[in-house]
C-alpha positions as CSV (number, residue, x, y, z in Angstrom):
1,X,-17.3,-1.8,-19.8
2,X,-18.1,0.0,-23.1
3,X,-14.4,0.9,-25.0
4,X,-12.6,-1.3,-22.3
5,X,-11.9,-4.9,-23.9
6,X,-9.7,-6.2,-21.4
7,X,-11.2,-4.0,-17.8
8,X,-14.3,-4.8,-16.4
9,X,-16.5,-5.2,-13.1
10,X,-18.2,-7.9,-11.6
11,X,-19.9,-8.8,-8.6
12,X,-18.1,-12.1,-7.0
13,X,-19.8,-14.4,-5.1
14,X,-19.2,-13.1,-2.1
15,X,-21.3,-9.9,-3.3
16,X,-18.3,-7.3,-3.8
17,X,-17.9,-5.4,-6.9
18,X,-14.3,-6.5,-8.0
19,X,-12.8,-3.7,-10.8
20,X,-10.1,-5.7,-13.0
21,X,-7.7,-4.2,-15.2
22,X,-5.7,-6.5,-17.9
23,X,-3.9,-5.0,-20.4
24,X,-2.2,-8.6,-21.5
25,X,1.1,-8.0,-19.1
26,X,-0.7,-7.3,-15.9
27,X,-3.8,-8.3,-14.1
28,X,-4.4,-6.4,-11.2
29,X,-7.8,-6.0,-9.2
30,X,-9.7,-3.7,-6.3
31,X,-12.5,-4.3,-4.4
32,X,-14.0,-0.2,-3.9
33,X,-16.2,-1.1,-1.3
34,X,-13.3,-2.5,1.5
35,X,-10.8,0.1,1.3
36,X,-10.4,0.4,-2.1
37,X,-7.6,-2.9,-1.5
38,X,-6.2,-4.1,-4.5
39,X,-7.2,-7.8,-3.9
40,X,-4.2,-9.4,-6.9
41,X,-1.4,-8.3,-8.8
42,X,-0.2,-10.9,-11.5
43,X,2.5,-10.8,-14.1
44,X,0.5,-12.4,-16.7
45,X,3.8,-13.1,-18.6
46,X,5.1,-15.4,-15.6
47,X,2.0,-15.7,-13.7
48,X,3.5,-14.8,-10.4
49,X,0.6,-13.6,-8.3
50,X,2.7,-11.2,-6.3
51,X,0.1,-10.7,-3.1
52,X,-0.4,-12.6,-0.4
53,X,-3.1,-13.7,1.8
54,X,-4.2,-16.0,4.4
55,X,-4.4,-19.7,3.9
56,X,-7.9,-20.6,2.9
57,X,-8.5,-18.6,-0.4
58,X,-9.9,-14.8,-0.8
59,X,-11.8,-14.8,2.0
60,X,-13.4,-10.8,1.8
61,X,-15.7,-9.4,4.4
62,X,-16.5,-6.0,5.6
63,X,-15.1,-4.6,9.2
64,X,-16.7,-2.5,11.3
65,X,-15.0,0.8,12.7
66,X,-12.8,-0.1,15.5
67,X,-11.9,-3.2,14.5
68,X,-8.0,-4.0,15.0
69,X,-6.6,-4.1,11.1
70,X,-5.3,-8.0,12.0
71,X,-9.3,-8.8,11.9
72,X,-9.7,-7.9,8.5
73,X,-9.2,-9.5,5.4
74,X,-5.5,-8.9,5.2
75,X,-5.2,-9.1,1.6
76,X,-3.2,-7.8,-1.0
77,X,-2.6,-4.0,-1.0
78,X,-4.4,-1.0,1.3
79,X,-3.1,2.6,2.0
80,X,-2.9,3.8,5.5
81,X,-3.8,7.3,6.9
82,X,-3.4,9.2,8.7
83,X,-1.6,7.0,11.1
84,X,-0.4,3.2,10.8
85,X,-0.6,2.9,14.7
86,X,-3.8,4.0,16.9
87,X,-3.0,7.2,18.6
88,X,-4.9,10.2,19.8
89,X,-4.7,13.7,17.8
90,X,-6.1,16.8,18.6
91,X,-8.9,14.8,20.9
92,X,-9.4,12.2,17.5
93,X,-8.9,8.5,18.3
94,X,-7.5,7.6,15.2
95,X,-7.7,3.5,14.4
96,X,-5.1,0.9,14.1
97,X,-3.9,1.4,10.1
98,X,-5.9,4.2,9.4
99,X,-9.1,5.0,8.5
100,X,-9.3,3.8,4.7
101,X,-8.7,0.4,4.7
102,X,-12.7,-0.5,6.3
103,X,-14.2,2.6,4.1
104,X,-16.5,2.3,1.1
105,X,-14.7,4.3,-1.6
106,X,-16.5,5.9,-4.8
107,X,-16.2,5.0,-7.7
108,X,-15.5,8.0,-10.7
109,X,-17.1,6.3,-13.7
110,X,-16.2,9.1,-16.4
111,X,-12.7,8.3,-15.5
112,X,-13.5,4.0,-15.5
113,X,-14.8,4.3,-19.4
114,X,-11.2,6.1,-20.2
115,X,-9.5,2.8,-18.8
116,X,-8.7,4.6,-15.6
117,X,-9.9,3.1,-12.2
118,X,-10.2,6.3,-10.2
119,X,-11.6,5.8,-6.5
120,X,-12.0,8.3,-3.5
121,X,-13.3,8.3,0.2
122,X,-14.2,11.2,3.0
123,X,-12.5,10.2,6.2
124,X,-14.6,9.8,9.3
125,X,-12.7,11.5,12.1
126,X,-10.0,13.3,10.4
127,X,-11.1,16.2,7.8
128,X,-9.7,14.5,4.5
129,X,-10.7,13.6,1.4
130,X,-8.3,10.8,-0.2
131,X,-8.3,9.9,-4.1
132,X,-6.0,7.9,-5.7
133,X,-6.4,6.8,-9.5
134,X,-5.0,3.6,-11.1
135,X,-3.7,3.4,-14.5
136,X,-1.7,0.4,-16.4
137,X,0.8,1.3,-19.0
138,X,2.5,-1.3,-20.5
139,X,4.4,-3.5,-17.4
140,X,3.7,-0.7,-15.6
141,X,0.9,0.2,-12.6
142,X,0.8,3.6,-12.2
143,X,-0.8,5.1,-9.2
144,X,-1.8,8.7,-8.1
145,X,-2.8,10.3,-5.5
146,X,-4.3,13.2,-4.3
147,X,-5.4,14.1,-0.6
148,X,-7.3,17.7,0.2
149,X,-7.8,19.4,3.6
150,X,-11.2,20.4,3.8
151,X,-10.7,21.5,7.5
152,X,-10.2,25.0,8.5
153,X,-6.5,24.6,10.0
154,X,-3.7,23.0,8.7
155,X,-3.2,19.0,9.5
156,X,-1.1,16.6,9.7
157,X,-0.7,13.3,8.4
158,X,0.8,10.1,7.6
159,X,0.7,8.1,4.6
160,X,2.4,4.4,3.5
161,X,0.8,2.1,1.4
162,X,0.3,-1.2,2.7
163,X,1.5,-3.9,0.5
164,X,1.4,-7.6,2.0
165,X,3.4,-9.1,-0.3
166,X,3.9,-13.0,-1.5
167,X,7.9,-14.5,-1.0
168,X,8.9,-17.5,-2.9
169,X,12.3,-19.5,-2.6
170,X,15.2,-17.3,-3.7
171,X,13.5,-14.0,-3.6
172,X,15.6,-11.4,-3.0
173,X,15.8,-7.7,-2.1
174,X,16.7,-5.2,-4.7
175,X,17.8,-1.5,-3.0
176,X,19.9,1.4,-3.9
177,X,23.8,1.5,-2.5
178,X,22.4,4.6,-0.4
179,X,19.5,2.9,1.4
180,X,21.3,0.0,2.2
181,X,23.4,2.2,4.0
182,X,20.7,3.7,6.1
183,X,19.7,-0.1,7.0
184,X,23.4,-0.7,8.3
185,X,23.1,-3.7,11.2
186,X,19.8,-4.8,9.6
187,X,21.0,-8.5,8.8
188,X,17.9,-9.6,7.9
189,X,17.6,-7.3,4.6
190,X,20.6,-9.3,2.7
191,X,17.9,-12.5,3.2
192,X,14.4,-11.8,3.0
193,X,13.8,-15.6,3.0
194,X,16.2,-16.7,5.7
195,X,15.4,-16.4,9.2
196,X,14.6,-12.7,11.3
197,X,18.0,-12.9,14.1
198,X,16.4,-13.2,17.3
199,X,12.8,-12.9,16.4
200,X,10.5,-13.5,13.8
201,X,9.2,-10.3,12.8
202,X,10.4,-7.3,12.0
203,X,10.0,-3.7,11.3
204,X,12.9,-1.1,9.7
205,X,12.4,2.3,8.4
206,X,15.1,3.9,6.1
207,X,15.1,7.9,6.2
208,X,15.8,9.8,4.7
209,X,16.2,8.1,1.3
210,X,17.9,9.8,-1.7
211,X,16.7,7.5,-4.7
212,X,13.0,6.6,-4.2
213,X,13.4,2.6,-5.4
214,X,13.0,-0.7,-3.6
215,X,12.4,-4.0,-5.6
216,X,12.3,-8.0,-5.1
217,X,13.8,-10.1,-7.9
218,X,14.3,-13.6,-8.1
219,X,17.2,-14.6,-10.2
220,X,15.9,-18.4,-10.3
221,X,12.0,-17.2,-12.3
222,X,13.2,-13.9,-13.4
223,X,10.3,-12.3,-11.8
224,X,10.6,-8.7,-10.7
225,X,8.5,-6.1,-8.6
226,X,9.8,-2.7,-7.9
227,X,8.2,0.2,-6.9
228,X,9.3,3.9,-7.8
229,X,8.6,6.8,-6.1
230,X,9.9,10.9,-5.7
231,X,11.7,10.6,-2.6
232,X,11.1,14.4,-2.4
233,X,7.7,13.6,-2.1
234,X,7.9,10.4,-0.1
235,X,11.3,10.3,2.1
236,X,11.0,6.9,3.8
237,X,11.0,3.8,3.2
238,X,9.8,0.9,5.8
239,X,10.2,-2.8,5.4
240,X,8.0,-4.9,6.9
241,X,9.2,-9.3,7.4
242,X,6.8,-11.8,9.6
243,X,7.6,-15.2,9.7
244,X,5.1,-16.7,11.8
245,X,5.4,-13.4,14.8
246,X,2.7,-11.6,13.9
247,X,-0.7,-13.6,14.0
248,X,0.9,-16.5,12.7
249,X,1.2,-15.2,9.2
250,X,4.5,-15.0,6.4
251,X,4.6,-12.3,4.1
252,X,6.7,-9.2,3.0
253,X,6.0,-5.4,2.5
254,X,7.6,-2.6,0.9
255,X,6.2,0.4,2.0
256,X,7.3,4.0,0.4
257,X,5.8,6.4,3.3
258,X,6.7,10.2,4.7
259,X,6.9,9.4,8.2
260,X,9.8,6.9,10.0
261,X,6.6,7.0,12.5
262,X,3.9,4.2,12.4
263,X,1.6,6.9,14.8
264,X,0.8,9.8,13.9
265,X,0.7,11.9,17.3
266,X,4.8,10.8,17.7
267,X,5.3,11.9,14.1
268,X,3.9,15.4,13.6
269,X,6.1,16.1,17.4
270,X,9.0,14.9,15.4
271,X,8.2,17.1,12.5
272,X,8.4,13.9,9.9
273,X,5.1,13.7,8.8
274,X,3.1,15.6,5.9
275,X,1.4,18.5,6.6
276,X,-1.4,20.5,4.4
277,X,-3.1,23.6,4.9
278,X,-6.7,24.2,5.3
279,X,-8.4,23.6,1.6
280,X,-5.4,22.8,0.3
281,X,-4.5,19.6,-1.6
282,X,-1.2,17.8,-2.1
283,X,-0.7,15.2,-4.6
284,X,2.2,12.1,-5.4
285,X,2.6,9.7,-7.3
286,X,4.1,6.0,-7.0
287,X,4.8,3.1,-10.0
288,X,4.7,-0.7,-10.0
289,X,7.2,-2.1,-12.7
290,X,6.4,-5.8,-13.0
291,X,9.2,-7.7,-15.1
C-alpha cells in the first residue's frame, strides 16, 4: 500500500485477503473477511509466533451462521459479542461466541493508507455496529474499539476478546498481587504448563480486577506478552487452559472482558455486563506489549 513500506494486503492461496502490519518488532496479521481474526502475532526480535492453531497448518475457511465456534478455524485472536455462550435475549438466539467471529468485516481504507488497519461489522440479530482499529507503535499493538447502539432501547452486552494463545516449556503467568488474590484455590494459575488438578480444562474469571494487566513470560527465551487494559472500562478478567479436554486441542487465553458471564442472558440478570443506550456508542481500548 502507497506510504506503507512495511503494511500491505494480499490474497493467500486460499483466497482470503490477509492485511499485515510489520513495523520491524512486530508482525501481526487479520483476515477481514472471517471475523476480522488476527490470524499471527510474532515478535520479530525472537520470532516467537505467540498464536496457536490446530495441527496441520493455517487451515482458513468460512462458517456459516449457526455453526458451533469449535467448527471454525480456531485460529489466533477473535472478539466475542454479545455473548461467549449461546443463549436467548429478548426472543434473539444469540450463537455460540458471538456473532463476529463468522462476519465479513469492512475494511476503512482512508484509515489503511495512515498505517491504521481499521475494520467494522453490523451484527445480524442484535442491533450493533462493532469497530475496532489496529495500530503498531513501537513493541506495542494497540487496539481500539468502539461499539454503537443503533436500536431504539438500551442493550446489553458482553464483550471478551478471544485470544488462543501458543505455550512453550517454562511459560509462565505474569499477574498483579491483587488478581491473584481473586484466583485464591486456583492451583492451576501458579503452572500454566503443568497439569489442570482433576481435569484438563479449565475456566476462571477474576472480578472485579483493580489493575487491568495479565502477562506470560518465559524466563528461559525472554519472551513476553502482556496485555493492558482500563479496568474501569473492562472489570474482569478470564483465563482460559485446555490440555487435550476440549476437542482435543492445548492452548492458553487471556481474556480482558466486562462480564464474569460467558452468556449474556445470565449476565445482564446479574447486572455485570455492559449496557448502552439507544444511538449511543461506548468506546475502550486494550494494548499488546511484546518484549
Amino acid at each position: 500500500m502507497k506510504g506503507l513500506m512495511n503494511n500491505f494486503a494480499i490474497r493467500n492461496e486460499q483466497g482470503f485477503e490477509v492485511y499485515s502490519l510489520n513495523n520491524g518488532e512486530i508482525e501481526l496479521a487479520v483476515v477481514p473477511e472471517l471475523g476480522a481474526k488476527i490470524i499471527s502475532l510474532k515478535n520479530l526480535r525472537t520470532g516467537r509466533e505467540w498464536l496457536w492453531h490446530p495441527q496441520g497448518g493455517l487451515r482458513l475457511f468460512r462458517n456459516r451462521a449457526g455453526d458451533e465456534f469449535s467448527e471454525s478455524p480456531l485460529i489466533g485472536i477473535d472478539e466475542c459479542l454479545p455473548t461467549i455462550a449461546p443463549c436467548s435475549w429478548r426472543e434473539r438466539k444469540l450463537p455460540d461466541h458471538g456473532e463476529l467471529w463468522n462476519l465479513p468485516w469492512d475494511v476503512n481504507d482512508e484509515a489503511w493508507e495512515n498505517g491504521i488497519l481499521k475494520t467494522g461489522a453490523r451484527l445480524k440479530v442484535s442491533p450493533f455496529q462493532f469497530d475496532r482499529t489496529i495500530e503498531l507503535h513501537g513493541n506495542e499493538v494497540r487496539i481500539g474499539y468502539e461499539l454503537t447502539n443503533l436500536g431504539a432501547t438500551a442493550e446489553h452486552f458482553v464483550w471478551a476478546i478471544h485470544p488462543l494463545l501458543r505455550l512453550q516449556g517454562g511459560d509462565r503467568l505474569g499477574l498483579p498481587a491483587s488478581t491473584r488474590t481473586l484466583l485464591n484455590g486456583e492451583a492451576w494459575v501458579d503452572a500454566i504448563d503443568s497439569a489442570i488438578p482433576g481435569k484438563n480444562c479449565t475456566k476462571s474469571f477474576a472480578t472485579p480486577v483493580l489493575e487491568g494487566w495479565a502477562a506470560i513470560f518465559n524466563q528461559d527465551t525472554g519472551d513476553r506478552l502482556e496485555f493492558k487494559w482500563n479496568p474501569a472500562e473492562n472489570n474482569t478478567l478470564g483465563l482460559w487452559l485446555t490440555q487435550g479436554g476440549w476437542h482435543g486441542h492445548h492452548h492458553f487465553a487471556i481474556e480482558p472482558t466486562n462480564s464474569a458471564d460467558d452468556a449474556l442472558v445470565a449476565a445482564a440478570k446479574q447486572r455485570h455486563c455492559g449496557v448502552i443506550a439507544a444511538s449511543e456508542s461506548k468506546s475502550w481500548r486494550l494494548c499488546l506489549t511484546i518484549s
